[in-house]
N, CA, C and O atoms as CSV, one atom per row, in Angstrom:
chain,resi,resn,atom,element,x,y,z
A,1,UNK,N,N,-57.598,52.821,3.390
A,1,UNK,CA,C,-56.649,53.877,3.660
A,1,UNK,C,C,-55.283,53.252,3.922
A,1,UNK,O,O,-55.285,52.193,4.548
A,2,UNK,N,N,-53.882,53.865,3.449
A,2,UNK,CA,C,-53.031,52.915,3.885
A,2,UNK,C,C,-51.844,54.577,4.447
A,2,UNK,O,O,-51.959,55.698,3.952
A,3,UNK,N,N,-51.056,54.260,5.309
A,3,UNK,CA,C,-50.145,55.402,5.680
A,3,UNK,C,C,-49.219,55.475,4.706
A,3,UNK,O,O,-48.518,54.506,4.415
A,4,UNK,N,N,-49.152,56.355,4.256
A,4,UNK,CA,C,-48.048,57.154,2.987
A,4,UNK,C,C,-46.878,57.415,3.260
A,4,UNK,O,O,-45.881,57.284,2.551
A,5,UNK,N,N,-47.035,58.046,5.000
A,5,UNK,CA,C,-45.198,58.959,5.133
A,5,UNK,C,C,-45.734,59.489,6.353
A,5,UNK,O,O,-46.830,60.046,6.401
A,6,UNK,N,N,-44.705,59.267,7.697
A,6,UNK,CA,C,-44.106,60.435,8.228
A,6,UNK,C,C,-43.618,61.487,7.963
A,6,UNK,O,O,-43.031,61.484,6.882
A,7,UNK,N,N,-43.607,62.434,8.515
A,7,UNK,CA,C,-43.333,63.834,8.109
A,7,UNK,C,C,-42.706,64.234,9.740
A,7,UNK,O,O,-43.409,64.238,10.750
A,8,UNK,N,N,-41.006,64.608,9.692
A,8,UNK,CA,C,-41.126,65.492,10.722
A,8,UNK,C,C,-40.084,66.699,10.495
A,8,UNK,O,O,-39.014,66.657,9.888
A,9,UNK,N,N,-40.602,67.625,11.051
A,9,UNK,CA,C,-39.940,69.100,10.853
A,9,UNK,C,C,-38.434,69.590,11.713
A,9,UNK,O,O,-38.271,69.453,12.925
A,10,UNK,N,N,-37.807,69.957,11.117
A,10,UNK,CA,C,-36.679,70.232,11.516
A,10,UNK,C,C,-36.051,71.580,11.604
A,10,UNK,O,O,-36.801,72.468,11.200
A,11,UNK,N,N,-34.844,71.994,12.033
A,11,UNK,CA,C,-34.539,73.395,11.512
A,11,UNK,C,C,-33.514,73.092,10.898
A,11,UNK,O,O,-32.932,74.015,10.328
A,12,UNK,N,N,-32.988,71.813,10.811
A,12,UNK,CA,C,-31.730,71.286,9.879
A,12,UNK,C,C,-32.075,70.632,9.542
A,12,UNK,O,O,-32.111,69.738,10.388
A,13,UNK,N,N,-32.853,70.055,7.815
A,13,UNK,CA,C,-32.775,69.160,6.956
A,13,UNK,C,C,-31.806,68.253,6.817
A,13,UNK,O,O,-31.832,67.111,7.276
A,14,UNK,N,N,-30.811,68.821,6.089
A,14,UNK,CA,C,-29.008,68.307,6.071
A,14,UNK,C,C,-29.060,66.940,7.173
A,14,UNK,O,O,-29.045,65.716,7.049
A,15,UNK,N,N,-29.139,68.074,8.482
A,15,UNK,CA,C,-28.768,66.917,9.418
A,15,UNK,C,C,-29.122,65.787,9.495
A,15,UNK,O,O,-28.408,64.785,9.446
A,16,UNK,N,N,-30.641,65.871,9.664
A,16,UNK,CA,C,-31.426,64.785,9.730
A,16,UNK,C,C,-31.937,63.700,8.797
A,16,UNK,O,O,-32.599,62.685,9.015
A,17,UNK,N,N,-31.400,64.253,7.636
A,17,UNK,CA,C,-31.951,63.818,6.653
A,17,UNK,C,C,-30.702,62.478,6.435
A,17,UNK,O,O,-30.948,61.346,6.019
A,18,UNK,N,N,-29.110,63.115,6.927
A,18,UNK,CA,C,-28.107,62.205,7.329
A,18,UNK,C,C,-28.108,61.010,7.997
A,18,UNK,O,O,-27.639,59.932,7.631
A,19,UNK,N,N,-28.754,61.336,9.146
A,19,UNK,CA,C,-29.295,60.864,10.399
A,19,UNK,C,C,-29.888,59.416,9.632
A,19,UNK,O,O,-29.255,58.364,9.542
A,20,UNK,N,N,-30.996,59.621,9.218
A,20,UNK,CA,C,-31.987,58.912,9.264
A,20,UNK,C,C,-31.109,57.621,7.878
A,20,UNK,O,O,-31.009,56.395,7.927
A,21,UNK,N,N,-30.539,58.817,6.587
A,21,UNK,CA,C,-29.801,57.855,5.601
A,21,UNK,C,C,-28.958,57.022,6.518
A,21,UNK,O,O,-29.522,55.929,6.476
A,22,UNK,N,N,-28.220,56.943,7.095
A,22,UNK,CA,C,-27.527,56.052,8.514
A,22,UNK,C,C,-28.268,54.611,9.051
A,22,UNK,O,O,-28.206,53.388,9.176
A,23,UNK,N,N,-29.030,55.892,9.255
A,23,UNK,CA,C,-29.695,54.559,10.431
A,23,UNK,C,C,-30.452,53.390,9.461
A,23,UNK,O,O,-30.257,52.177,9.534
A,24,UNK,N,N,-31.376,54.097,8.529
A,24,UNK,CA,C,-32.149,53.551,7.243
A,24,UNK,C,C,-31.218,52.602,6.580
A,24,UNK,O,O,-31.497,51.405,6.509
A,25,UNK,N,N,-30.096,53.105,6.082
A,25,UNK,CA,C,-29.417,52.266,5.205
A,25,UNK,C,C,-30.140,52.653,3.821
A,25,UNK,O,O,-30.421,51.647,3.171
A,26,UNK,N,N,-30.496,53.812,3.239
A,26,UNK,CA,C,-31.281,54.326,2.170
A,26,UNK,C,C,-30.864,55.774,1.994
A,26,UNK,O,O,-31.045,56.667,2.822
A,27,UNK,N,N,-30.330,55.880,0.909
A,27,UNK,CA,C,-30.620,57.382,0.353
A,27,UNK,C,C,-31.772,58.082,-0.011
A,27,UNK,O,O,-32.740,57.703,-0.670
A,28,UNK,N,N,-31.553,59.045,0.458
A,28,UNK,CA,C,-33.024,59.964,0.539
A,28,UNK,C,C,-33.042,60.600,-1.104
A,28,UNK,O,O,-32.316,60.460,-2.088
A,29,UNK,N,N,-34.267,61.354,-0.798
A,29,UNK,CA,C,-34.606,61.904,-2.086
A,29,UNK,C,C,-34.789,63.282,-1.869
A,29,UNK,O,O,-35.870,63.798,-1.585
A,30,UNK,N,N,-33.308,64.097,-2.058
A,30,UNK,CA,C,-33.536,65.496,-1.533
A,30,UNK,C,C,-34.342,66.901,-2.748
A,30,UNK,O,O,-33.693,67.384,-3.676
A,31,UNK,N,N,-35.595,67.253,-2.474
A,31,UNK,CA,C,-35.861,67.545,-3.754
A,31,UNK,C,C,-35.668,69.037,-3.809
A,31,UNK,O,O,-35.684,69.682,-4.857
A,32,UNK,N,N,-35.444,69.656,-2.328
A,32,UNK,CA,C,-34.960,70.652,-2.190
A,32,UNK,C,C,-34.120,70.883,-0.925
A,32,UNK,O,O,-33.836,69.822,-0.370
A,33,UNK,N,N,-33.694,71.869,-0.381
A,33,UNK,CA,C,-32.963,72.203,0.523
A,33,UNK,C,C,-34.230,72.155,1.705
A,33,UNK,O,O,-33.979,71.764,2.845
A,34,UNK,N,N,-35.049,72.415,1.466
A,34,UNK,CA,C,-36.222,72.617,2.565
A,34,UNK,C,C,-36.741,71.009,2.623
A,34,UNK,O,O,-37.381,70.774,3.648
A,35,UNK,N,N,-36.542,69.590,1.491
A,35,UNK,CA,C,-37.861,68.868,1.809
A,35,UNK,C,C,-36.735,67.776,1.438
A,35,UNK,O,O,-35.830,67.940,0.619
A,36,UNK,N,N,-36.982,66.628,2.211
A,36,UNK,CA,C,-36.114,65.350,1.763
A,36,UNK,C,C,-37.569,64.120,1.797
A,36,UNK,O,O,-38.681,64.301,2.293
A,37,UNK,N,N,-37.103,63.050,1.173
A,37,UNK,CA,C,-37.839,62.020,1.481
A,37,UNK,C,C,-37.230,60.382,1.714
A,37,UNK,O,O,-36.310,60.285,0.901
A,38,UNK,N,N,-37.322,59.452,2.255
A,38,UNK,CA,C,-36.474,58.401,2.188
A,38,UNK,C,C,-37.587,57.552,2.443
A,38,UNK,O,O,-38.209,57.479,3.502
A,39,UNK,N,N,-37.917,56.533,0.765
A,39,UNK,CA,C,-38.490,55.620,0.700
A,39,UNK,C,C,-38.233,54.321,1.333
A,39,UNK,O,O,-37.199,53.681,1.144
A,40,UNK,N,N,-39.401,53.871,2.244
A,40,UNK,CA,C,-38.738,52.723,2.063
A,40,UNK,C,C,-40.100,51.396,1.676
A,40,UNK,O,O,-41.230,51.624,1.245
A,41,UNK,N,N,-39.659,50.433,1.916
A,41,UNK,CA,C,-41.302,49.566,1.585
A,41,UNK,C,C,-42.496,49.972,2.095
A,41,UNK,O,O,-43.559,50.287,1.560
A,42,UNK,N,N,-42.159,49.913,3.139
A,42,UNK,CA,C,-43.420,50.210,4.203
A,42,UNK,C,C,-44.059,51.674,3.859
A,42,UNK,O,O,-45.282,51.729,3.732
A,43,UNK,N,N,-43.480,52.559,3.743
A,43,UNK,CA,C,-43.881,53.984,4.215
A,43,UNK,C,C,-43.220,54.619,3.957
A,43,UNK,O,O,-42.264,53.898,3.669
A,44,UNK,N,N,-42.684,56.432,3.682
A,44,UNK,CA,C,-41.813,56.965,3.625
A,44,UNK,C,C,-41.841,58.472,4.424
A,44,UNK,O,O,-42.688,59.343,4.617
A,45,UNK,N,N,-39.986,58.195,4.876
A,45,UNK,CA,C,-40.527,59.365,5.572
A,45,UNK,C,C,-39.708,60.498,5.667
A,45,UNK,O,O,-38.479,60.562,5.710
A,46,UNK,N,N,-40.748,61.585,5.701
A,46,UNK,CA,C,-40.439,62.702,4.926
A,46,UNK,C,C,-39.929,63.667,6.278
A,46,UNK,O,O,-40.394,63.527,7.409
A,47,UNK,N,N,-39.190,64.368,6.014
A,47,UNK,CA,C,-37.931,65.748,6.809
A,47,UNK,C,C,-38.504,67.125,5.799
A,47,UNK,O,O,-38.288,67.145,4.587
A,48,UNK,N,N,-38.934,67.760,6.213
A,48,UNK,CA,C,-39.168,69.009,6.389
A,48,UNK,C,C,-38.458,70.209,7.018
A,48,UNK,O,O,-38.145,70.051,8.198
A,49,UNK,N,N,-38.124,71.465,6.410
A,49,UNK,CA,C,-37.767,72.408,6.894
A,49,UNK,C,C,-38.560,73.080,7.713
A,49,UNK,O,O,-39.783,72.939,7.690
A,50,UNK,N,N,-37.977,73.832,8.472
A,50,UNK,CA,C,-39.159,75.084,9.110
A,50,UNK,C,C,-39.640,75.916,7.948
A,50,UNK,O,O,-40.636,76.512,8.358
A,51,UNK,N,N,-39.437,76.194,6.864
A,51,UNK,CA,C,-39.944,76.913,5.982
A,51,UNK,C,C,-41.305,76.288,5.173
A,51,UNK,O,O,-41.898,76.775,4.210
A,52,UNK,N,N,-41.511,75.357,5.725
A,52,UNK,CA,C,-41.979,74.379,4.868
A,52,UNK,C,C,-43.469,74.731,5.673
A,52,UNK,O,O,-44.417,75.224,5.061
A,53,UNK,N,N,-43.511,74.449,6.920
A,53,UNK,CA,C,-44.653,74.723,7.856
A,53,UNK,C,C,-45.498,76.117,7.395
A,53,UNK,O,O,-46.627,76.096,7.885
A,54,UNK,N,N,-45.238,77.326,6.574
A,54,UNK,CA,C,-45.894,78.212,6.479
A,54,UNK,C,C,-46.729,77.637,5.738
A,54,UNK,O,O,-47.823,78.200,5.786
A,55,UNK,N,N,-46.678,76.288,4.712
A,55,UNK,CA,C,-47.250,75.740,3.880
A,55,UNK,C,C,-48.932,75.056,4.121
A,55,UNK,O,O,-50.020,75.042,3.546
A,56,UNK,N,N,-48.357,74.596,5.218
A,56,UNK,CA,C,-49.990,74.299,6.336
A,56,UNK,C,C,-50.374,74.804,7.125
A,56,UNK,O,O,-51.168,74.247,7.883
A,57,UNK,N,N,-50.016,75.983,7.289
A,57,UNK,CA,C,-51.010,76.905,8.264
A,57,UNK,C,C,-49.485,77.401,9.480
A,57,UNK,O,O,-48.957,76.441,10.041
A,58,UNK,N,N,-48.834,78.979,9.828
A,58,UNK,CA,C,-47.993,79.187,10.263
A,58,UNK,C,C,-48.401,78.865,11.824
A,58,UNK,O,O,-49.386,79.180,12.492
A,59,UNK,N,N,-47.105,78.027,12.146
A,59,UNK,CA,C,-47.256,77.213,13.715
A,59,UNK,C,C,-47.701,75.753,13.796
A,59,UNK,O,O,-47.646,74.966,14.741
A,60,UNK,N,N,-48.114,75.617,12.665
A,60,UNK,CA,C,-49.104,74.205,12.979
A,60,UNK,C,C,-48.105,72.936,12.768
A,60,UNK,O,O,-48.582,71.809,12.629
A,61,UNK,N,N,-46.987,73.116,12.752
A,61,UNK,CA,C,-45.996,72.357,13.867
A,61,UNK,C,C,-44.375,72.871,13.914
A,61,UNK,O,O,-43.924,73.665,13.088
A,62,UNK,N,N,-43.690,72.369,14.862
A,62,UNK,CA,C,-43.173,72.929,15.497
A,62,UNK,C,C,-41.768,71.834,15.542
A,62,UNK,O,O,-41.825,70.709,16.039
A,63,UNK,N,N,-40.529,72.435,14.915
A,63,UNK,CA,C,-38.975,71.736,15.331
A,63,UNK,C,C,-38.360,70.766,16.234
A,63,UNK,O,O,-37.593,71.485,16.874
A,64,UNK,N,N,-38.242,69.755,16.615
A,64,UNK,CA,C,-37.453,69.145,17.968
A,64,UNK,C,C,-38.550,69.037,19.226
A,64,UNK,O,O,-38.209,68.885,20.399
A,65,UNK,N,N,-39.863,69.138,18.782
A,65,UNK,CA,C,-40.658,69.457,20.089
A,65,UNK,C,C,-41.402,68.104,20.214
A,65,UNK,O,O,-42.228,68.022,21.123
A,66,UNK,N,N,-41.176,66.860,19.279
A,66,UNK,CA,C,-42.252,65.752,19.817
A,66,UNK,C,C,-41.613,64.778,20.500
A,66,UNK,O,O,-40.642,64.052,20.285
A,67,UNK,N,N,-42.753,65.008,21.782
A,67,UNK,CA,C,-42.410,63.587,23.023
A,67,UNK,C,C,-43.420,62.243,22.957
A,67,UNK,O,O,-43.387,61.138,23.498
A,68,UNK,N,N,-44.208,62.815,22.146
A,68,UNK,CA,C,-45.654,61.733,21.918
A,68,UNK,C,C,-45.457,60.640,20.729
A,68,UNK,O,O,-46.187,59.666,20.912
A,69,UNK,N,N,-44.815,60.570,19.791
A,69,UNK,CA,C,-44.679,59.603,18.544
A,69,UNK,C,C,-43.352,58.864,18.584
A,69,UNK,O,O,-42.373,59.420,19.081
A,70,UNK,N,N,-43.281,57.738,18.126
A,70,UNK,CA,C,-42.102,56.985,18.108
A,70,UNK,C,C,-42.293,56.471,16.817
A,70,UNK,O,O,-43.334,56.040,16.321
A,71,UNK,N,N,-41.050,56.575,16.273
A,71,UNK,CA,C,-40.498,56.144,14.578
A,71,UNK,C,C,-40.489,54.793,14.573
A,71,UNK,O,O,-39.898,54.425,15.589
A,72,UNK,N,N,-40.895,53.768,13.853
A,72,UNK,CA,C,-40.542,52.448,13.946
A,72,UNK,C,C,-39.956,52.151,13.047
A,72,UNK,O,O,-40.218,52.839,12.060
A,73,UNK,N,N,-38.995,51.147,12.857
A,73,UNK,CA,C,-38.712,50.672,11.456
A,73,UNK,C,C,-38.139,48.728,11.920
A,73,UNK,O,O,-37.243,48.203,12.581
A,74,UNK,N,N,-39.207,48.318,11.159
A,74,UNK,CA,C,-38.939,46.620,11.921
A,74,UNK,C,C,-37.705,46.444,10.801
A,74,UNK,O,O,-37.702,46.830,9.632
A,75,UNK,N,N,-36.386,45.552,11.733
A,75,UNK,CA,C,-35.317,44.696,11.106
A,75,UNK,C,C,-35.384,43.545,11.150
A,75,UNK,O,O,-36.302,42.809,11.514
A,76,UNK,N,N,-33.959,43.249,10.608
A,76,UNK,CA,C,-34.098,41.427,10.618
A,76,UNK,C,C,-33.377,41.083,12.190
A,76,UNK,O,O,-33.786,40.145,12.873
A,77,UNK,N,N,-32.140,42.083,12.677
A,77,UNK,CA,C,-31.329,41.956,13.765
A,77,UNK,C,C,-31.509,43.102,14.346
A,77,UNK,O,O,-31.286,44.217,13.874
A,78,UNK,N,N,-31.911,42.829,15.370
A,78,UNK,CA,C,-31.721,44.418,16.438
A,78,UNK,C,C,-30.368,44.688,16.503
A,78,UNK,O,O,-29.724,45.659,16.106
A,79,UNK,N,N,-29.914,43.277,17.287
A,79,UNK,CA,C,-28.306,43.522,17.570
A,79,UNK,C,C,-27.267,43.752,16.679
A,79,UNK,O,O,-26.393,44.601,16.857
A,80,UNK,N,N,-27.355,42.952,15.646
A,80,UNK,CA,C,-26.596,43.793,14.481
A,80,UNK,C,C,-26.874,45.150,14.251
A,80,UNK,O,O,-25.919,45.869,13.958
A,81,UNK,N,N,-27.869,45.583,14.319
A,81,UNK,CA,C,-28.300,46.681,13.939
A,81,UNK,C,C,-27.452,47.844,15.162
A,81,UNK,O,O,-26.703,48.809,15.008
A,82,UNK,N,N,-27.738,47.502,15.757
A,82,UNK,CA,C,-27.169,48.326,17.613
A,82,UNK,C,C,-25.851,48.416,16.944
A,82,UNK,O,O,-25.436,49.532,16.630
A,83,UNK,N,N,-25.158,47.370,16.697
A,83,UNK,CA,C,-23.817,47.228,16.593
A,83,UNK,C,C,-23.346,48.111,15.769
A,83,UNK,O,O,-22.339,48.763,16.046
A,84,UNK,N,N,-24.007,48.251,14.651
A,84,UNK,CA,C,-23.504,48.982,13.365
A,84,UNK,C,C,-23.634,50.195,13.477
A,84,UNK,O,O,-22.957,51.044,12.896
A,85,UNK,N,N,-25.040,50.487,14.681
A,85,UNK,CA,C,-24.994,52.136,14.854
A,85,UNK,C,C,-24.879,52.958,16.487
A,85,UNK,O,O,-25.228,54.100,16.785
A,86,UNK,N,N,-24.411,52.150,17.133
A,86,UNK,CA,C,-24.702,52.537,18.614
A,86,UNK,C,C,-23.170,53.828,18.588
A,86,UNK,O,O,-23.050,54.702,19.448
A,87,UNK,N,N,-22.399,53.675,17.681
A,87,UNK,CA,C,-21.090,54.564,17.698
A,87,UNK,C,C,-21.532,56.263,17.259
A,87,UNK,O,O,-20.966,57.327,17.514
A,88,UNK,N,N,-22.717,55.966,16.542
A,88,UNK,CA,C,-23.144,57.408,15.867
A,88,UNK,C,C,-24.209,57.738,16.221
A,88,UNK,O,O,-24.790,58.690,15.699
A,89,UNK,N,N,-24.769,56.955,17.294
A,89,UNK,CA,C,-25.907,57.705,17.881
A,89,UNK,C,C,-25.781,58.391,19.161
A,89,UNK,O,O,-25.366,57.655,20.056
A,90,UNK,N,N,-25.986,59.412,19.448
A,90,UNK,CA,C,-25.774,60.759,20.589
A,90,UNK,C,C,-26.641,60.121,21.856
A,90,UNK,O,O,-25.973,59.966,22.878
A,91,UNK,N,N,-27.735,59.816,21.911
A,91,UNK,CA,C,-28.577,59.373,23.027
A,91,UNK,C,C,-29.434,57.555,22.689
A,91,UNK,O,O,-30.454,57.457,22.006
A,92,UNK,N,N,-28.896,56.625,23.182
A,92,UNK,CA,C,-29.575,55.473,23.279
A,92,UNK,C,C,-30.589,55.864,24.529
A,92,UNK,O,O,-30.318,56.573,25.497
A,93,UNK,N,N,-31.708,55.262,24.256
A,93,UNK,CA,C,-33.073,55.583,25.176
A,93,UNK,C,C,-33.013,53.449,26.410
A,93,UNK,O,O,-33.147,53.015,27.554
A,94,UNK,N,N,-32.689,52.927,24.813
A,94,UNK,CA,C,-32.942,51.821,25.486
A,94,UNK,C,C,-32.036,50.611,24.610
A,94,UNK,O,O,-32.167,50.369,23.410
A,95,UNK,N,N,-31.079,49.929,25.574
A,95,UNK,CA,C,-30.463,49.467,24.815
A,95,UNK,C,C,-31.162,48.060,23.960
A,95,UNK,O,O,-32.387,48.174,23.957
A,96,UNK,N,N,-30.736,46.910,23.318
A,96,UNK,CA,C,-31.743,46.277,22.936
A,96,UNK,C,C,-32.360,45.504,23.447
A,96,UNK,O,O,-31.562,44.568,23.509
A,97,UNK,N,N,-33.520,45.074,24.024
A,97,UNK,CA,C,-34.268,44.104,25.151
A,97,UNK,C,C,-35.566,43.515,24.147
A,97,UNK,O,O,-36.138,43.956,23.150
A,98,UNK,N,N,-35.640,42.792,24.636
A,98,UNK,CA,C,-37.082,41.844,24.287
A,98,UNK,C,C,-38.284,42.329,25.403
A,98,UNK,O,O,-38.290,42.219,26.629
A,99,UNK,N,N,-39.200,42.855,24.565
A,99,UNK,CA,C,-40.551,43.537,24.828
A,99,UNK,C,C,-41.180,42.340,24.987
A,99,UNK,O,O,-41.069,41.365,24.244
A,100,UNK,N,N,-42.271,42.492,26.607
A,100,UNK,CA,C,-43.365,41.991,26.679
A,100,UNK,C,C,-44.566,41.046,25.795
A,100,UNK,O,O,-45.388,40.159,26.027
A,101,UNK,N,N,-44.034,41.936,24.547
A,101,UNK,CA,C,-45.163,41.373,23.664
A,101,UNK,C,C,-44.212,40.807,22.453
A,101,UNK,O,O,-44.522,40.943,21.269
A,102,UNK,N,N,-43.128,40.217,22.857
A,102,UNK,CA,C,-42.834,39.404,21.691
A,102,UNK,C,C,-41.779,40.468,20.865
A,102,UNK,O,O,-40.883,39.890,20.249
A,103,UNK,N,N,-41.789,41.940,20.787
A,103,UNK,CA,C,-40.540,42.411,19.762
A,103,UNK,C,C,-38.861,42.650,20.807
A,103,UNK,O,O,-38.545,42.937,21.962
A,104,UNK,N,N,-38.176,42.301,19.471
A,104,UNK,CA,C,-36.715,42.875,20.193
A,104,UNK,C,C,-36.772,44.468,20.362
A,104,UNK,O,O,-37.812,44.875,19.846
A,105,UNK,N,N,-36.194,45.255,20.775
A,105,UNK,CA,C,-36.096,46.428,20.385
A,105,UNK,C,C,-35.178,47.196,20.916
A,105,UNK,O,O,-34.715,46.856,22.005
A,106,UNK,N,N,-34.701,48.417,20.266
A,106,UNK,CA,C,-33.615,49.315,20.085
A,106,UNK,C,C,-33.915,50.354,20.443
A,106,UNK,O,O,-34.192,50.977,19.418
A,107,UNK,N,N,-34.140,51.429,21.890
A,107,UNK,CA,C,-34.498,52.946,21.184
A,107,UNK,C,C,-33.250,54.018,21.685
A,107,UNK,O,O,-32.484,53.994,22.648
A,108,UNK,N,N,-33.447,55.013,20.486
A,108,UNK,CA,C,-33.194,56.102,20.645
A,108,UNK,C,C,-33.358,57.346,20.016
A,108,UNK,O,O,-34.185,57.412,19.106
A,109,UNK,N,N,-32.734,58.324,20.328
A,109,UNK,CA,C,-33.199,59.667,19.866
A,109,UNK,C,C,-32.403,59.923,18.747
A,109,UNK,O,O,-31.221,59.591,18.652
A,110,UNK,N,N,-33.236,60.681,17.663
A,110,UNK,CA,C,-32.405,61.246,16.624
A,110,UNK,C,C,-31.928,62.622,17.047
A,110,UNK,O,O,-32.123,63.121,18.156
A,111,UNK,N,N,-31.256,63.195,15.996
A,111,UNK,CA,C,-30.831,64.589,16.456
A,111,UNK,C,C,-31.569,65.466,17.102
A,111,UNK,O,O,-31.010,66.265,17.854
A,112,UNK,N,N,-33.073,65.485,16.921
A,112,UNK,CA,C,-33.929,66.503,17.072
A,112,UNK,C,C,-34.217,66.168,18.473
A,112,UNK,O,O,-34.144,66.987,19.389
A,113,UNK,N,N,-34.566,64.862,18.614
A,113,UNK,CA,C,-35.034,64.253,19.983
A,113,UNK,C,C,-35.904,63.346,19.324
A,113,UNK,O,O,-35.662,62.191,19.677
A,114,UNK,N,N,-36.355,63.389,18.920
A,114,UNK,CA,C,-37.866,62.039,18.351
A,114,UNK,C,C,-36.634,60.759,18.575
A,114,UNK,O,O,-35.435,60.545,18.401
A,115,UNK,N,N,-38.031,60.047,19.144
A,115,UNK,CA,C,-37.728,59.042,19.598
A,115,UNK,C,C,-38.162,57.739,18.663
A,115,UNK,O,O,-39.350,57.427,18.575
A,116,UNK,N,N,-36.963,56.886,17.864
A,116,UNK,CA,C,-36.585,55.965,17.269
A,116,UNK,C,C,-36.840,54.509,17.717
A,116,UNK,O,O,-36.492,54.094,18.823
A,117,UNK,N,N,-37.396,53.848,16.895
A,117,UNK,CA,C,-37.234,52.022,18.126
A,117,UNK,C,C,-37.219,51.276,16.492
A,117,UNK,O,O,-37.928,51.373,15.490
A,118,UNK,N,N,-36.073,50.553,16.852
A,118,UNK,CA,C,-35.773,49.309,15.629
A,118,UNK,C,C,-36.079,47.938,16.338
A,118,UNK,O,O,-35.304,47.666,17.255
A,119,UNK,N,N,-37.028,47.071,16.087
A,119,UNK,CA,C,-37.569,46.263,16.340
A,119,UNK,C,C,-38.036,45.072,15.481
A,119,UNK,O,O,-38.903,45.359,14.655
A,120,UNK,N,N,-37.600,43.708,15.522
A,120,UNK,CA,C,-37.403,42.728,15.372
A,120,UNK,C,C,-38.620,41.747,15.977
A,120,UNK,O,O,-38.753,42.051,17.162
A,121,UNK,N,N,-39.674,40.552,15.563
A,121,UNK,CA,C,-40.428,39.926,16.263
A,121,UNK,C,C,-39.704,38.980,16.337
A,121,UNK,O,O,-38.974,38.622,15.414
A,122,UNK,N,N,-39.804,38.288,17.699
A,122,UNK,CA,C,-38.757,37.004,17.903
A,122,UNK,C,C,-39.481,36.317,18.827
A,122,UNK,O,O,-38.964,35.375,19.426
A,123,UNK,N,N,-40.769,36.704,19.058
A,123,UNK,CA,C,-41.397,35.144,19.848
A,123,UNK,C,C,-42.246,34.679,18.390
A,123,UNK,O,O,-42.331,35.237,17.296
A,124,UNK,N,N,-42.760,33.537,18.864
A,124,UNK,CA,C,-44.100,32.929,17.736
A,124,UNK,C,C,-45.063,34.162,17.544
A,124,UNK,O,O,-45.134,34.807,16.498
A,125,UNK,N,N,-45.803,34.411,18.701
A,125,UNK,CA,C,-46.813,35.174,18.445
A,125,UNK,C,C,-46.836,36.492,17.732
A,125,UNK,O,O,-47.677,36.933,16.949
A,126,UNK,N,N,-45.501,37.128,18.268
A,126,UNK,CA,C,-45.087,38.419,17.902
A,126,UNK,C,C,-45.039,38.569,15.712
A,126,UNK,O,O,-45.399,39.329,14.813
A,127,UNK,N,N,-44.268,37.125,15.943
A,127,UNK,CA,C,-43.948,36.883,14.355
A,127,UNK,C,C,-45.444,36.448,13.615
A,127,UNK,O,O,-45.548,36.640,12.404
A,128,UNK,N,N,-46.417,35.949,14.261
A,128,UNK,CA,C,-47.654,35.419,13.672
A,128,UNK,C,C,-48.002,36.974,13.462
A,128,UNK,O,O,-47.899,37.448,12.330
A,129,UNK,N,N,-48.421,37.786,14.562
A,129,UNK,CA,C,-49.102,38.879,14.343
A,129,UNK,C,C,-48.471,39.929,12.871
A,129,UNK,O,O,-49.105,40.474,11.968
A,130,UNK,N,N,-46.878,39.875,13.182
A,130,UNK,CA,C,-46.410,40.774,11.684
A,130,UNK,C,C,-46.995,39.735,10.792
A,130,UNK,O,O,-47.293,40.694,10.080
A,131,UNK,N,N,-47.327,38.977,10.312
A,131,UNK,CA,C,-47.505,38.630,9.452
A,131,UNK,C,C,-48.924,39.041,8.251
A,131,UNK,O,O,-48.962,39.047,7.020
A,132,UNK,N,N,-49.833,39.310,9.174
A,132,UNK,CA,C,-51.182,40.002,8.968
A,132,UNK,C,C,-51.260,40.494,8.183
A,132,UNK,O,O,-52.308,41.088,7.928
């Protein structure tokens, strides 16, 4: 089994779909006004309208409402990375620090609220384990 795509729902596509081309450094793939996608190696991940949700069952998820998942996307520089975007981001969660277990990391919130972390391995171990 391998993960295909995030998926998260919005009530502004446009926005987020901005958002994420920003932070990504990737143009998305808007195939409608309701559905974007932005490939990248790893995974891709997909922005959804609220219109889109009647599609899997009406309610079965819900706009700006997740506190439980965090977006990852590993870089080469956290701090470059901070640098290039800390001017256009609305809420930093955490500025960049070196995690316990070996990653650098970056978080914050996108427009909706979902919570973002750009992360870098910079001990040995951290870098042995991405390697897997």
């Amino acid at each position: 089994m391998t993960l295909a795509s995030i998926r998260l729902i919005t009530a502004d596509v446009a926005r987020l779909t901005d958002f994420y081309e920003r932070v990504i450094g990737l143009t998305a793939r808007r195939h409608t006004p309701d559905f974007t996608e932005i490939v990248t190696p790893g995974a891709t991940l997909a922005i959804g309208g609220v219109a889109t949700v009647a599609l899997f069952g009406e309610g079965s998820a819900e706009p700006a409402a997740n506190r439980s998942a965090i977006v990852e996307f590993r870089v080469d520089d956290v701090d470059a990375e901070y640098a290039r975007l800390r001017d256009s981001i609305d809420e930093i969660v955490q500025e960049p620090a070196t995690m316990p277990w070996g990653n650098r990391s970056l978080l914050f919130r996108d427009p909706d609220g979902t919570l973002v972390n750009l992360f870098a391995p910079v001990t040995a171990e951290a870098i042995a384990r991405q390697r897997r």
